[in-house]
N, CA and C atoms of all chains as a GROMACS GRO file, in nm:
protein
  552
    1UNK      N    1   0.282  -2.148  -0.810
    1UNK     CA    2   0.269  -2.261  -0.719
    1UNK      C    3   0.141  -2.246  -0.641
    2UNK      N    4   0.060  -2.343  -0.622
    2UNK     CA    5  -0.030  -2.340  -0.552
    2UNK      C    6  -0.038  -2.378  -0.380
    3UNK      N    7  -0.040  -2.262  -0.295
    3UNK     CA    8  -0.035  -2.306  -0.126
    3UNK      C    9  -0.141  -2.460  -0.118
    4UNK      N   10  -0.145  -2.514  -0.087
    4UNK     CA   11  -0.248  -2.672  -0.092
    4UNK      C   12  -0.221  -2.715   0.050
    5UNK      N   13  -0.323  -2.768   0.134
    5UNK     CA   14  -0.345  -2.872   0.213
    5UNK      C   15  -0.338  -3.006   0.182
    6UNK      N   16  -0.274  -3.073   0.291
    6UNK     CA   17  -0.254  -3.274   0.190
    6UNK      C   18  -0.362  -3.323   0.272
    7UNK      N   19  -0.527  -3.380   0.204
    7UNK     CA   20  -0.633  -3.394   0.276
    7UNK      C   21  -0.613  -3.502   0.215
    8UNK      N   22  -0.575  -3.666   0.226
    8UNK     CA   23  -0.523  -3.765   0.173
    8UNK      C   24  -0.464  -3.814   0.060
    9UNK      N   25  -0.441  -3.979   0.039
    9UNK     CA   26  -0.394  -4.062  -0.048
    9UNK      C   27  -0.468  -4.124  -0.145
   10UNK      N   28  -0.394  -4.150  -0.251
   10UNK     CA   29  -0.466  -4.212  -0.317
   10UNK      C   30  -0.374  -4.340  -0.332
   11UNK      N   31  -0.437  -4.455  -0.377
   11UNK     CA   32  -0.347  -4.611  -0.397
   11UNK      C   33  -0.403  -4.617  -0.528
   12UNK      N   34  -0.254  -4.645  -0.618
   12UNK     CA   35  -0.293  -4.756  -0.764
   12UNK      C   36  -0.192  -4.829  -0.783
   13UNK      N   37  -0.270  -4.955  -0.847
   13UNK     CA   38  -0.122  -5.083  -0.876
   13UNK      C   39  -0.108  -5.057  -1.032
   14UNK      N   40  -0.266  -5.024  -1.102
   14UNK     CA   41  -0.185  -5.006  -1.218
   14UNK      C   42  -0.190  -4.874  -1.267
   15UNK      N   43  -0.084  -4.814  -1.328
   15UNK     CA   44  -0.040  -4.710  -1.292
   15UNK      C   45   0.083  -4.643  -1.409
   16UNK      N   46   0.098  -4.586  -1.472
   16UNK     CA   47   0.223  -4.548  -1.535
   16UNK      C   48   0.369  -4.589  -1.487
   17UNK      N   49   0.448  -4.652  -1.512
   17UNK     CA   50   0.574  -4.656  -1.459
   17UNK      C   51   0.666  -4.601  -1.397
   18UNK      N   52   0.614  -4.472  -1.410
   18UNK     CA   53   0.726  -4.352  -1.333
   18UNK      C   54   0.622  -4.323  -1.208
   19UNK      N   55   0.520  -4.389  -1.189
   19UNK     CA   56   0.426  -4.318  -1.031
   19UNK      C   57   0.467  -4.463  -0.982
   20UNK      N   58   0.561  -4.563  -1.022
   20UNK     CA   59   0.577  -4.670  -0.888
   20UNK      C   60   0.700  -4.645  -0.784
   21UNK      N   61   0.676  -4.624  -0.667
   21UNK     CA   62   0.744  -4.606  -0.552
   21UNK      C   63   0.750  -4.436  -0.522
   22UNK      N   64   0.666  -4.393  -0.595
   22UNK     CA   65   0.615  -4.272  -0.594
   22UNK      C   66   0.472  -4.290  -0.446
   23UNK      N   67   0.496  -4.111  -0.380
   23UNK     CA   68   0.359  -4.128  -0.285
   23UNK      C   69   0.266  -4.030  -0.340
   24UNK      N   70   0.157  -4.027  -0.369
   24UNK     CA   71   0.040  -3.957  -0.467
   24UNK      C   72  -0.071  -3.898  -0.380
   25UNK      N   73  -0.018  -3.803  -0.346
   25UNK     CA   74  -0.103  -3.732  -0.247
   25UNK      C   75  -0.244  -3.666  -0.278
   26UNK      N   76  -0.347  -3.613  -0.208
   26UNK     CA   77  -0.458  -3.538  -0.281
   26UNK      C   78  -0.459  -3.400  -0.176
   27UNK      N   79  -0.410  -3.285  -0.298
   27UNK     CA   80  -0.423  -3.144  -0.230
   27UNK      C   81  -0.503  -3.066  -0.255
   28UNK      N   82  -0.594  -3.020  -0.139
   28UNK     CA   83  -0.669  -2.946  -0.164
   28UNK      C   84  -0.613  -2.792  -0.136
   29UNK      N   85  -0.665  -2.754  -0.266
   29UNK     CA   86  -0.590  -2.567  -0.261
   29UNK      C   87  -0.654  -2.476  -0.186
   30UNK      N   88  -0.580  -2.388  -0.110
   30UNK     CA   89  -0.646  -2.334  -0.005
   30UNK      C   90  -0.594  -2.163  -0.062
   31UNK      N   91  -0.717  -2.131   0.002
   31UNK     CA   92  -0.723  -1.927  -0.042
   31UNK      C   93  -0.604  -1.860   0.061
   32UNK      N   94  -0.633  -1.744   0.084
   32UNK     CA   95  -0.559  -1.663   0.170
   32UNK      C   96  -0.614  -1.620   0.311
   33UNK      N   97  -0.728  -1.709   0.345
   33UNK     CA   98  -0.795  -1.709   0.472
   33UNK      C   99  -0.758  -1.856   0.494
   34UNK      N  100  -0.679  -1.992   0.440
   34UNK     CA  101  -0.656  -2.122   0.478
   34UNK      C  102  -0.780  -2.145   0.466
   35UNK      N  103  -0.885  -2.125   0.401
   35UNK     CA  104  -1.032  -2.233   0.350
   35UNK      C  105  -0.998  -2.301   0.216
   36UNK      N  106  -1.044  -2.405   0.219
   36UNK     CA  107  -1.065  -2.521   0.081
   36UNK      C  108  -1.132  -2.378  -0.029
   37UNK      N  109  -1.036  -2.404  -0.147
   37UNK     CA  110  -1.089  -2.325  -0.272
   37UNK      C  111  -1.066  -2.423  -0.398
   38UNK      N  112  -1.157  -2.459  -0.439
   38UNK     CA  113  -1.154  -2.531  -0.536
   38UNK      C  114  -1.154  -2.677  -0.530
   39UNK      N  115  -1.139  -2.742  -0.660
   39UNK     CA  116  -1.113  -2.906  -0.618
   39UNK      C  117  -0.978  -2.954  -0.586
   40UNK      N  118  -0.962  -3.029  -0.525
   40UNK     CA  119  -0.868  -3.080  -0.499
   40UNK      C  120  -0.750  -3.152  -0.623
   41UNK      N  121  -0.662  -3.135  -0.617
   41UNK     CA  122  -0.559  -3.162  -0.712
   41UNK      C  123  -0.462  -3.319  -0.669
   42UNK      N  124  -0.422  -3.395  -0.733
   42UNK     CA  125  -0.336  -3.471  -0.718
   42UNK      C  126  -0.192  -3.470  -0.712
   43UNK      N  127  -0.076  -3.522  -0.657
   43UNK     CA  128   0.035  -3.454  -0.675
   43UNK      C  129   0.123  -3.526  -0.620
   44UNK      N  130   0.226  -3.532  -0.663
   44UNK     CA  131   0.396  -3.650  -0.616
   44UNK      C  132   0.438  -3.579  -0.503
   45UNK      N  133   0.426  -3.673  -0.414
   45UNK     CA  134   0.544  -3.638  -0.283
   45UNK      C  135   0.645  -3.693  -0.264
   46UNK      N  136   0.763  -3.618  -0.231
   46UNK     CA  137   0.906  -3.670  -0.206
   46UNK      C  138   0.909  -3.652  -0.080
   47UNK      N  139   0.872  -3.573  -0.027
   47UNK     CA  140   0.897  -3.472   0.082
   47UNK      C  141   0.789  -3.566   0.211
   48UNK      N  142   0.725  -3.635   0.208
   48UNK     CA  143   0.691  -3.688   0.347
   48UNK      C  144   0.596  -3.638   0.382
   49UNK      N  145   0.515  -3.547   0.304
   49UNK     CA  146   0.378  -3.430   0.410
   49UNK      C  147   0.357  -3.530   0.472
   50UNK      N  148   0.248  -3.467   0.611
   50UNK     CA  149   0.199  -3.560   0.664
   50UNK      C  150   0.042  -3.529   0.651
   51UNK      N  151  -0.030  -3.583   0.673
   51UNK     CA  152  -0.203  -3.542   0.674
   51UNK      C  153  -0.232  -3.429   0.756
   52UNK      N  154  -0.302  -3.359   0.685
   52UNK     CA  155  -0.354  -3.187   0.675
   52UNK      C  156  -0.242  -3.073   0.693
   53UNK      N  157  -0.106  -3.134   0.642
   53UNK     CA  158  -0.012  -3.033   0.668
   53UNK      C  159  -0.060  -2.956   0.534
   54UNK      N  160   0.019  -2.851   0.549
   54UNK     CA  161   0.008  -2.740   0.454
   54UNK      C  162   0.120  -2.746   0.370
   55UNK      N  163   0.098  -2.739   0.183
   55UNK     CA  164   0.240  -2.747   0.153
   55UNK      C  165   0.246  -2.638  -0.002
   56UNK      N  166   0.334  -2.644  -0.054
   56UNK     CA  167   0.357  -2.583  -0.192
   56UNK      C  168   0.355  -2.743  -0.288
   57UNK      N  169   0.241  -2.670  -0.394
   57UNK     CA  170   0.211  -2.760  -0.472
   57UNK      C  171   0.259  -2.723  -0.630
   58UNK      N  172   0.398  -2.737  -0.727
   58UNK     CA  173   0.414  -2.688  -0.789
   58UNK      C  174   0.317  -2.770  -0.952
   59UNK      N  175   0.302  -2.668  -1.068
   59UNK     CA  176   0.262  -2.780  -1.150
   59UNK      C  177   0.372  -2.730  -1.281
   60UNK      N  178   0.497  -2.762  -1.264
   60UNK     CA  179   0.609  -2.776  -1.346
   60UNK      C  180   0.616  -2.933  -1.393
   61UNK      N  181   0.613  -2.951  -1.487
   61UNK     CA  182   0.641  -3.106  -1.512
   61UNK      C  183   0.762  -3.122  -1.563
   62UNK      N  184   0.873  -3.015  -1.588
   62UNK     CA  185   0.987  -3.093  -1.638
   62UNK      C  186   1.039  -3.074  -1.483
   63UNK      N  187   0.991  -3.010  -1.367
   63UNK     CA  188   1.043  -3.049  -1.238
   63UNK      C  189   1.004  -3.257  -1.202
   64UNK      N  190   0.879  -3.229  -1.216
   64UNK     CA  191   0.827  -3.345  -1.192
   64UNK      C  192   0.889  -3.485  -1.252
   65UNK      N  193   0.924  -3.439  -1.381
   65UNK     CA  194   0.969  -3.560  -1.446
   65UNK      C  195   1.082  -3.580  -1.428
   66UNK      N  196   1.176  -3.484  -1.384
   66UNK     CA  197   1.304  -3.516  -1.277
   66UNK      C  198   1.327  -3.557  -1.203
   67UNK      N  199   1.210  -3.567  -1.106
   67UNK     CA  200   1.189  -3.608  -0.965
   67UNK      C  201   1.173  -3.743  -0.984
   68UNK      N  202   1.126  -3.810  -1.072
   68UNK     CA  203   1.057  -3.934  -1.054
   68UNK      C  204   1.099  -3.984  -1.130
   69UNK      N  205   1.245  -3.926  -1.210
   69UNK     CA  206   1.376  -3.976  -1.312
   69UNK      C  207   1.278  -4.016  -1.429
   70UNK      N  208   1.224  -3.949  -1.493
   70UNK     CA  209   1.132  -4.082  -1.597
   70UNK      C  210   1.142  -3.954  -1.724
   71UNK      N  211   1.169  -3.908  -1.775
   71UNK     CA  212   1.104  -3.773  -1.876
   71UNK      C  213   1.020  -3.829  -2.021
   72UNK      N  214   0.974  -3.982  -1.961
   72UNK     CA  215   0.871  -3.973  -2.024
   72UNK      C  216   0.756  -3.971  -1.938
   73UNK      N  217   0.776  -3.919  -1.801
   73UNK     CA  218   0.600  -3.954  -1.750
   73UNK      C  219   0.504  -3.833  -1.757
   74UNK      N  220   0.419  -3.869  -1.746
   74UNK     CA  221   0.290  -3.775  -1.761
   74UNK      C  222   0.263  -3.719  -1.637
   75UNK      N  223   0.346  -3.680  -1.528
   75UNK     CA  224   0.287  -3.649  -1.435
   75UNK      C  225   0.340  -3.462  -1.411
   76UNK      N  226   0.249  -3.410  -1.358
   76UNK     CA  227   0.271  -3.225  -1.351
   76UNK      C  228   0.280  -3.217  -1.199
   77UNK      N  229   0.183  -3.237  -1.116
   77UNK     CA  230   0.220  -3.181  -0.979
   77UNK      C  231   0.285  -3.239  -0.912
   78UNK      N  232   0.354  -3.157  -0.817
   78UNK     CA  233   0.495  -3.240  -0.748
   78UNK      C  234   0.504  -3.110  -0.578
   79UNK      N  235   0.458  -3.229  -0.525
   79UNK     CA  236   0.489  -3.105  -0.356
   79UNK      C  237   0.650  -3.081  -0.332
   80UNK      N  238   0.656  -2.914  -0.342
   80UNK     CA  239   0.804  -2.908  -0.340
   80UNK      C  240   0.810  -2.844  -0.203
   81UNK      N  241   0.765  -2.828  -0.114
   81UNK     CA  242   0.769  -2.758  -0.002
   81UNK      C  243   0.675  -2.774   0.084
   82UNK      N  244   0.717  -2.815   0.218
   82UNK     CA  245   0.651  -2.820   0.351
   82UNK      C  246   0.639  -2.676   0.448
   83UNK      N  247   0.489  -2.589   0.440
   83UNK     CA  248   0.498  -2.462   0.519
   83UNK      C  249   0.502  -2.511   0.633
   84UNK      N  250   0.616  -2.410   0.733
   84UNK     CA  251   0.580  -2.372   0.840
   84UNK      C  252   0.475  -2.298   0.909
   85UNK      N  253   0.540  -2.174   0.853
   85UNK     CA  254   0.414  -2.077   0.873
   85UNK      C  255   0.371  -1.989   0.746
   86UNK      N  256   0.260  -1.930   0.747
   86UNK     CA  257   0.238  -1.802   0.667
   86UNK      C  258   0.136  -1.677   0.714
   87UNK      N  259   0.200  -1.576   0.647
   87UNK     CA  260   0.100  -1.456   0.739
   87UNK      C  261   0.078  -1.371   0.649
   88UNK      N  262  -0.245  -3.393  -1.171
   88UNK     CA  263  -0.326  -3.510  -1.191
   88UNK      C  264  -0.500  -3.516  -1.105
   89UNK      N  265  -0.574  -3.519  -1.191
   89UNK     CA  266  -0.733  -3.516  -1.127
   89UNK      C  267  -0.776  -3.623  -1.134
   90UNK      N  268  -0.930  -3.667  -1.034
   90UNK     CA  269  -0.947  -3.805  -1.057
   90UNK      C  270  -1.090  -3.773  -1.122
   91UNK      N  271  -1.150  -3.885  -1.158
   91UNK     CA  272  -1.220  -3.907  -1.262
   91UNK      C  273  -1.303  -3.997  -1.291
   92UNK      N  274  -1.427  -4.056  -1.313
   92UNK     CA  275  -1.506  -4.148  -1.310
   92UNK      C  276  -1.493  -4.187  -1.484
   93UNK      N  277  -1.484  -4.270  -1.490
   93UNK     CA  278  -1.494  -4.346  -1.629
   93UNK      C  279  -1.647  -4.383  -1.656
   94UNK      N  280  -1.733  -4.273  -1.778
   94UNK     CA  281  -1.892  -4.305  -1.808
   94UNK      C  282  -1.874  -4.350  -1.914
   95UNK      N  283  -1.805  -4.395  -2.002
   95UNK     CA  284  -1.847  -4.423  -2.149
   95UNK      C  285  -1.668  -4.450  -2.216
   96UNK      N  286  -1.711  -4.514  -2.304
   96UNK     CA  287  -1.585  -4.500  -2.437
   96UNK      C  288  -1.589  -4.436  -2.560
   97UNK      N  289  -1.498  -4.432  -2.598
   97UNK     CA  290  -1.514  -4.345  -2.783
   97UNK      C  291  -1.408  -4.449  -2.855
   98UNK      N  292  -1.488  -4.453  -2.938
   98UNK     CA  293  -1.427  -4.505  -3.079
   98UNK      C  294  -1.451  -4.445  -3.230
   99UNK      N  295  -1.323  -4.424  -3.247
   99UNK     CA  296  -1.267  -4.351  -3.357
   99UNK      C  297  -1.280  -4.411  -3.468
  100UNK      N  298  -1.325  -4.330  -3.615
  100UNK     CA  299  -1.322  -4.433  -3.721
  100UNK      C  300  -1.236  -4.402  -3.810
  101UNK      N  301  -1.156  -4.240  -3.802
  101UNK     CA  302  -1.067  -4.190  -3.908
  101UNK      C  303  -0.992  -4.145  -3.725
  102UNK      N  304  -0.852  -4.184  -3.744
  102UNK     CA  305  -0.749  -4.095  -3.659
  102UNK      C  306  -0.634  -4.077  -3.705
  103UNK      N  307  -0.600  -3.948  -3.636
  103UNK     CA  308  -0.443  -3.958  -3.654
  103UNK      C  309  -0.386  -4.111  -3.642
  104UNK      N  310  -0.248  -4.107  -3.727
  104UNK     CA  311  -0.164  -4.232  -3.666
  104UNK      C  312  -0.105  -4.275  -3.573
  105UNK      N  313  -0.062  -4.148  -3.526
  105UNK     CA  314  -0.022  -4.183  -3.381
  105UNK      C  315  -0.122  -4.208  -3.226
  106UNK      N  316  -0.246  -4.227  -3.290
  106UNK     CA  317  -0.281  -4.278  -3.227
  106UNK      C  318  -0.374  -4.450  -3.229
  107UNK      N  319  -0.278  -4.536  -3.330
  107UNK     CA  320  -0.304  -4.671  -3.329
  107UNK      C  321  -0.266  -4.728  -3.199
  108UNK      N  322  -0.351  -4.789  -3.192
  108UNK     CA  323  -0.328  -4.897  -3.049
  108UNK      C  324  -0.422  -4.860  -2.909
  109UNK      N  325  -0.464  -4.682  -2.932
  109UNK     CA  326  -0.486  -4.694  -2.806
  109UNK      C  327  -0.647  -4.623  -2.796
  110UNK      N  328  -0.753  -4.645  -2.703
  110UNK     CA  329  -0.833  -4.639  -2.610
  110UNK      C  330  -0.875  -4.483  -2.564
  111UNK      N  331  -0.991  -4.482  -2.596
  111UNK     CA  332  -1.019  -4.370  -2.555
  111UNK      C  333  -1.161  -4.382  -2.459
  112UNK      N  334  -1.153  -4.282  -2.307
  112UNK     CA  335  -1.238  -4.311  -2.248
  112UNK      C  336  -1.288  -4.181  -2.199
  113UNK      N  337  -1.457  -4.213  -2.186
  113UNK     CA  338  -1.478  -4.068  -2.171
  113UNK      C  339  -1.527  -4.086  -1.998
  114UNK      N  340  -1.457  -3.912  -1.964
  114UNK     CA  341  -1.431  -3.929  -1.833
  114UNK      C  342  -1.511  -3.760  -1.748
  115UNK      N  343  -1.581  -3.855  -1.640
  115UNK     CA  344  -1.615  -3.729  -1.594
  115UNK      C  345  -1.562  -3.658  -1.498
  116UNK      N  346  -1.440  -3.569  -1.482
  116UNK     CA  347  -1.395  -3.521  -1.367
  116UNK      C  348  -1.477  -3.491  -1.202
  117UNK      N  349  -1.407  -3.558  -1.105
  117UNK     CA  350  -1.460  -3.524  -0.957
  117UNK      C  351  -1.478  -3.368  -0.927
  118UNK      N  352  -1.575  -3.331  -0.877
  118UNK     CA  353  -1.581  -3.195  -0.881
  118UNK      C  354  -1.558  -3.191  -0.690
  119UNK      N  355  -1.532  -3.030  -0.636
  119UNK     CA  356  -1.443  -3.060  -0.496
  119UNK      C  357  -1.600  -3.126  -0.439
  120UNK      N  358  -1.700  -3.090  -0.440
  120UNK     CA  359  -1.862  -3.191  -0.404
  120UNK      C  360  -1.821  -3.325  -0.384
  121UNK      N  361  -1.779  -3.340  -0.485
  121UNK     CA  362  -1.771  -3.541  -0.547
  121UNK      C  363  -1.656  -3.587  -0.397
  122UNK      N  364  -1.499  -3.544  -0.398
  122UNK     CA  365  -1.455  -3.611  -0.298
  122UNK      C  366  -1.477  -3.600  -0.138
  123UNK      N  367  -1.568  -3.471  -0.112
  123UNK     CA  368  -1.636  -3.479   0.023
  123UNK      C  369  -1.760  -3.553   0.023
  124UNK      N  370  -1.832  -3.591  -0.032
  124UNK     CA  371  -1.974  -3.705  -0.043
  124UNK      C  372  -1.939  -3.806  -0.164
  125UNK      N  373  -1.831  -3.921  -0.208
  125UNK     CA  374  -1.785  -4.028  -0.256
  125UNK      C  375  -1.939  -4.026  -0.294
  126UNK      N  376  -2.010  -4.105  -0.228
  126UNK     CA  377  -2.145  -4.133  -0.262
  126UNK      C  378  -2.233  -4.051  -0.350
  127UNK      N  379  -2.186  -3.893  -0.326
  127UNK     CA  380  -2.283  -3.817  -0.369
  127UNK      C  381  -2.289  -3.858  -0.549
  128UNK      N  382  -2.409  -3.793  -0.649
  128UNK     CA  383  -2.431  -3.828  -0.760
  128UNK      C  384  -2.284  -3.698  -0.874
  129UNK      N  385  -2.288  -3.829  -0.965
  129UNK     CA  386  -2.176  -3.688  -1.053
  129UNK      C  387  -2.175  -3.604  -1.088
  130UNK      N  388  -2.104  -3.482  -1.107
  130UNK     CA  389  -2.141  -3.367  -1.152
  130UNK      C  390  -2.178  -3.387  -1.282
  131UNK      N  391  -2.269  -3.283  -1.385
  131UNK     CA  392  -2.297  -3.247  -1.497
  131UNK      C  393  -2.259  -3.162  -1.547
  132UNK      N  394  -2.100  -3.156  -1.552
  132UNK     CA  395  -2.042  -3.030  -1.604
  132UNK      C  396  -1.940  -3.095  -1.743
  133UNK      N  397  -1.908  -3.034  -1.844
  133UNK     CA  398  -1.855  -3.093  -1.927
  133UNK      C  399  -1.779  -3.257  -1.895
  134UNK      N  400  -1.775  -3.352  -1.929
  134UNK     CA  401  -1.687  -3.438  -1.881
  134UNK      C  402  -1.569  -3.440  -2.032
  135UNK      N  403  -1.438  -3.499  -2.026
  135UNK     CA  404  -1.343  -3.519  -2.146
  135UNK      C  405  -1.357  -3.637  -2.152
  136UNK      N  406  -1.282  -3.638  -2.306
  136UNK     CA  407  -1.196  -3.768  -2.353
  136UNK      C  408  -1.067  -3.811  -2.298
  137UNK      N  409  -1.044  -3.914  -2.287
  137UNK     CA  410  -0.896  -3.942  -2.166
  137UNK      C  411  -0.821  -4.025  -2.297
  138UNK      N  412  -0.709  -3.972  -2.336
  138UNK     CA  413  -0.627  -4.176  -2.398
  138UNK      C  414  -0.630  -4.230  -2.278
  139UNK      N  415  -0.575  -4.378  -2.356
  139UNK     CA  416  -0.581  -4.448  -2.187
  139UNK      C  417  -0.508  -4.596  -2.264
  140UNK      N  418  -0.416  -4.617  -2.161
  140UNK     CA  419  -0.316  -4.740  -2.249
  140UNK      C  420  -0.339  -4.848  -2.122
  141UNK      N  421  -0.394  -4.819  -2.042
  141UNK     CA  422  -0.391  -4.904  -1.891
  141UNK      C  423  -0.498  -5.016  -1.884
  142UNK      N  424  -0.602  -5.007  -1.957
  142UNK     CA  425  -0.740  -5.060  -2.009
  142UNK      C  426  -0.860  -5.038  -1.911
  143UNK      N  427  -0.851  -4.954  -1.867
  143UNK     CA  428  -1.016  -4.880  -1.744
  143UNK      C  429  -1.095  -4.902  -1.823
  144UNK      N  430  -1.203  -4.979  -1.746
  144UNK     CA  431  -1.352  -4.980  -1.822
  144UNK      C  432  -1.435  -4.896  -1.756
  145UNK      N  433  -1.513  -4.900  -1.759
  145UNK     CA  434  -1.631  -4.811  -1.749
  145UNK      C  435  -1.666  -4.809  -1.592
  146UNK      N  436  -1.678  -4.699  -1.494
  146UNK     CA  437  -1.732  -4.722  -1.383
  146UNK      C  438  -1.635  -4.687  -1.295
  147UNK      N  439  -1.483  -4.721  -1.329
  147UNK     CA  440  -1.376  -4.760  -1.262
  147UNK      C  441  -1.329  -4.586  -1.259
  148UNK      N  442  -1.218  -4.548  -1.161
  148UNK     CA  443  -1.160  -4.421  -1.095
  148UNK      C  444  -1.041  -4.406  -1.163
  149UNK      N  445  -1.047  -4.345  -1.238
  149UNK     CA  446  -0.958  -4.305  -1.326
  149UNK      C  447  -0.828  -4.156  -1.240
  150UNK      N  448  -0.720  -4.165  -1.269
  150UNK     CA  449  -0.656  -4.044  -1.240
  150UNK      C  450  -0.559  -3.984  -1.360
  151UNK      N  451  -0.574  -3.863  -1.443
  151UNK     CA  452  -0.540  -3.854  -1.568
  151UNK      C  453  -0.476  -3.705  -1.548
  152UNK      N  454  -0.398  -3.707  -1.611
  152UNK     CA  455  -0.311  -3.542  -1.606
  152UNK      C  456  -0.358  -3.487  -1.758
  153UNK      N  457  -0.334  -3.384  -1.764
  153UNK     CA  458  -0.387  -3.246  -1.854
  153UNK      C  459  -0.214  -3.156  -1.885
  154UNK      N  460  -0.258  -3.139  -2.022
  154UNK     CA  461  -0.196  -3.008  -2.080
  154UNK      C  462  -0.039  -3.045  -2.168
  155UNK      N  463   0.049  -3.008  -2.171
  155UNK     CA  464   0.180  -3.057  -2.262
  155UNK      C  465   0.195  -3.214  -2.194
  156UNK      N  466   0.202  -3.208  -2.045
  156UNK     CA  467   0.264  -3.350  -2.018
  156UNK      C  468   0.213  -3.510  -2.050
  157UNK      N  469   0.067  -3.469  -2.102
  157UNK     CA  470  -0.005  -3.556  -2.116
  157UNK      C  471   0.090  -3.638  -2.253
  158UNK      N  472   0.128  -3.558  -2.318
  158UNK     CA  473   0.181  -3.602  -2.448
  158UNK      C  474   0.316  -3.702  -2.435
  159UNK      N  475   0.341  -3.673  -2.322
  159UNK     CA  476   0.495  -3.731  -2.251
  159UNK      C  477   0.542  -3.832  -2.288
  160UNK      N  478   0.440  -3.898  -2.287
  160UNK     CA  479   0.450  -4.110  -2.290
  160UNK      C  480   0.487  -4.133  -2.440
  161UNK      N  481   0.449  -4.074  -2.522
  161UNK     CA  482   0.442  -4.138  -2.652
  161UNK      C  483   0.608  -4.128  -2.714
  162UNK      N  484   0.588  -4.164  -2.818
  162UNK     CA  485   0.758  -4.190  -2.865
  162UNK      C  486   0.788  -4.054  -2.936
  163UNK      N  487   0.674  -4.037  -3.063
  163UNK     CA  488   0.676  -3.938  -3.097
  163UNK      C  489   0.588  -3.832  -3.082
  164UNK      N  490   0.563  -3.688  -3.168
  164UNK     CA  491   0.499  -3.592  -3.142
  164UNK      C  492   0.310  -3.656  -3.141
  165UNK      N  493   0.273  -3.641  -3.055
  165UNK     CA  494   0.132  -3.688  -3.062
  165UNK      C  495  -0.006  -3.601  -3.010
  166UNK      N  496  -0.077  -3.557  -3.105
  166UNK     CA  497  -0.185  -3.433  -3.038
  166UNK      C  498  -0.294  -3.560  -2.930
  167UNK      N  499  -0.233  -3.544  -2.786
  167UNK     CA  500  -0.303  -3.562  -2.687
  167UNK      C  501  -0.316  -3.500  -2.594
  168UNK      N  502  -0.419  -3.470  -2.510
  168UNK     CA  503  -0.404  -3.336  -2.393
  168UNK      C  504  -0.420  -3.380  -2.276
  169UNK      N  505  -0.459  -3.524  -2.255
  169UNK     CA  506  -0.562  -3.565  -2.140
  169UNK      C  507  -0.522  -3.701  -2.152
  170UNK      N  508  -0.443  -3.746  -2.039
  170UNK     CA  509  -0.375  -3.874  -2.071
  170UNK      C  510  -0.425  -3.990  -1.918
  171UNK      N  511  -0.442  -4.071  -1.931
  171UNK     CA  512  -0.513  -4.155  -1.815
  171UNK      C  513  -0.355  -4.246  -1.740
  172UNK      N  514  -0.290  -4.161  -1.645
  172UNK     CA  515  -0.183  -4.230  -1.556
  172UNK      C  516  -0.199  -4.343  -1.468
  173UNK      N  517  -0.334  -4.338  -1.442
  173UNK     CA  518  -0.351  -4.438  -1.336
  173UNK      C  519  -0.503  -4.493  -1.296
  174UNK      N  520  -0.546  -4.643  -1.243
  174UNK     CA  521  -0.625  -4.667  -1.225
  174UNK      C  522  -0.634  -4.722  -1.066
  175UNK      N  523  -0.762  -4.594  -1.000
  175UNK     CA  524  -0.720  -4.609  -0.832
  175UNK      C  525  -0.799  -4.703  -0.812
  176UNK      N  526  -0.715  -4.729  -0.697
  176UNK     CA  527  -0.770  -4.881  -0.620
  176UNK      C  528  -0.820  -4.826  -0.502
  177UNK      N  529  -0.741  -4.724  -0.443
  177UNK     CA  530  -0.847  -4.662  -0.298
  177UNK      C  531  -0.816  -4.505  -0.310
  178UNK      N  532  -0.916  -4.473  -0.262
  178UNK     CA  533  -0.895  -4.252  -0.249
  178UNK      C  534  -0.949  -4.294  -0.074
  179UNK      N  535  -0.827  -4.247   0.018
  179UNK     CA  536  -0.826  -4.211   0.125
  179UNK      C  537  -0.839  -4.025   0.129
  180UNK      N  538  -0.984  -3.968   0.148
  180UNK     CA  539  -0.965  -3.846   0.176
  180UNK      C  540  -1.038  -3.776   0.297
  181UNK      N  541  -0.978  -3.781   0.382
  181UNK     CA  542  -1.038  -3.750   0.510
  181UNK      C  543  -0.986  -3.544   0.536
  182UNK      N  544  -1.092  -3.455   0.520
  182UNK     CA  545  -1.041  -3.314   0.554
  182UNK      C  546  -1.079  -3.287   0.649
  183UNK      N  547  -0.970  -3.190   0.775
  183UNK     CA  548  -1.023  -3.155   0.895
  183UNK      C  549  -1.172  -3.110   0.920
  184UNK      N  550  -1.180  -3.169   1.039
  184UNK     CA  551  -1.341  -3.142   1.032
  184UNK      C  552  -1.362  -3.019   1.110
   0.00000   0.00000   0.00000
């Protein structure tokens, strides 16, 4: 799982069928000092992050395709967890 | 799922069968540069081939997933790796400053 920051949204109308009523967050993955490492990743939220929270970004897709009831969609990342803290 | 600038198309003249019907677009992935300066110019690092059943033309912000799931959509077994889910209408990305 990747620790990720939610550094915004993205909007599409057209879109695969299993990302509608879906929220499509953009996480940027963060190291073990909390700095931006790498590019930023895309990813399904169920969970509500809110902007620049910190979260667990998994890239399981038969999680994902559960989540969003569809097991035909194409989608892999899926925020399964909101951090509190980490040390 | 990564996002992606749509530079070009490909057209196939011998393909597999399972892939009648659909679109192929060649795509240059946002590098982490690209979504802190929108404006800035694209990277020059390999770009892919995307399927793409949604019809993105050229220019337009593509968001496409990678690896087994890409294959997801189709009915049957289909060698695709890089599948085009979505065509964005806005990237809100604001990182603490």
């Amino acid at each position: 799982m990747l620790l990720a920051r939610i550094d915004g949204v993205i909007v599409s109308t057209v879109c695969h069928p299993s990302m509608h009523g879906c929220r499509t967050v953009i996480c940027q993955p963060l190291n073990e000092r909390g700095e931006a490492d790498g590019a930023p990743v895309l990813a399904v939220d169920s969970h509500g992050a809110g902007q620049h929270q910190r979260v667990l970004v998994s890239s399981d897709g038969a999680a994902t395709r559960t989540l969003v009831g569809d097991p035909k969609s194409p989608l892999r990342n899926s925020v399964i967890a909101i951090l509190d803290d980490s040390s | 799922m990564r996002l992606g600038h749509v530079i070009g198309k490909v057209t196939l003249s011998r393909q597999d069968p399972a892939y009648l019907g659909g679109r192929f677009l060649l795509v240059q992935p946002w590098s982490a540069a690209k979504y802190a300066k929108p404006a800035a110019p694209l990277a020059s690092n390999a770009g892919l081939v995307v399927y793409d059943s949604l019809g993105a033309g050229v220019g337009s912000i593509v968001g496409f997933t990678e690896g087994s799931e890409a294959s997801k959509p189709f009915a049957g077994l289909t060698p695709v790796d890089a599948y085009c889910a979505a065509i964005i209408d806005e990237v809100f990305h604001q990182p603490p400053q």
